[in-house]
N, C-alpha and C positions, 0 to 999 in steps of 0.2 A: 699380851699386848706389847708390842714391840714401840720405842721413839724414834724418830729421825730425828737427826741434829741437824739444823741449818749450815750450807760448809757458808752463807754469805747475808747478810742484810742488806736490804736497799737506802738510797736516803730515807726513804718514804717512809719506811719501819725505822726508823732511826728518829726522825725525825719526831714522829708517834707516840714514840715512848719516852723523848723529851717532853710533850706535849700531855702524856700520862702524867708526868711527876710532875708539870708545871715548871720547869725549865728552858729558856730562850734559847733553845735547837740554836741558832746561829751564835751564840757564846759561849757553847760547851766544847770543851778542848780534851776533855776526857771522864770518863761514867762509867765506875763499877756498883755491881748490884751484889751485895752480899747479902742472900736468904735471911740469914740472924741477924746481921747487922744494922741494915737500912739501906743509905745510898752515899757513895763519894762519890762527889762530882767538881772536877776544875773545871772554874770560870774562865775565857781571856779577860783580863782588866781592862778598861776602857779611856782613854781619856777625857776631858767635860768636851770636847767635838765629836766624840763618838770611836774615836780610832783606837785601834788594838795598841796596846803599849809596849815595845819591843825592851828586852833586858840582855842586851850584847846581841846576838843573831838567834835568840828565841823569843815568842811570845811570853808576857810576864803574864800570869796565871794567879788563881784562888783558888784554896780546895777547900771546899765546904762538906761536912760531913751530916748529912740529912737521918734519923735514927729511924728504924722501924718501932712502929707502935701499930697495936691493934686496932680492926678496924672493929666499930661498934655498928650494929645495924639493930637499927630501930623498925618497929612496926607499926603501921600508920593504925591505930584506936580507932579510925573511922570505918 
């Protein structure tokens, strides 16, 4: 069985897999997914009106490091 690698994502898939991790697709500045790891992911910072926070001619950012843990799947007794 052969894979295709995708050469492109859309928003839409982009967007999706923000929306998998529980992440606000429109604050994410950057997401990697490491198999062992978990998830990093940069936030832009916001300020209390809502607006991205600039730090010289970049957006000022958070990287938050999300860890992988297993998933437990329970079976419904009924």
């Amino acid at each position: 069985m052969s894979t295709t690698i995708p050469t492109a994502i859309t928003t839409e898939q982009r967007r999706a897999v923000c929306r998998a991790l529980g992440l606000p697709a429109a604050l994410v500045f950057d997401l990697r997914l490491h198999a062992r790891d978990g998830v990093q992911v940069s936030l832009y910072v916001l300020d209390r009106e809502g607006r991205k926070v600039a730090h010289g001619e970049q957006p000022l950012t958070a990287t938050v490091h999300i860890p992988l843990a297993e998933e437990v799947i329970t079976r419904d007794a009924a």
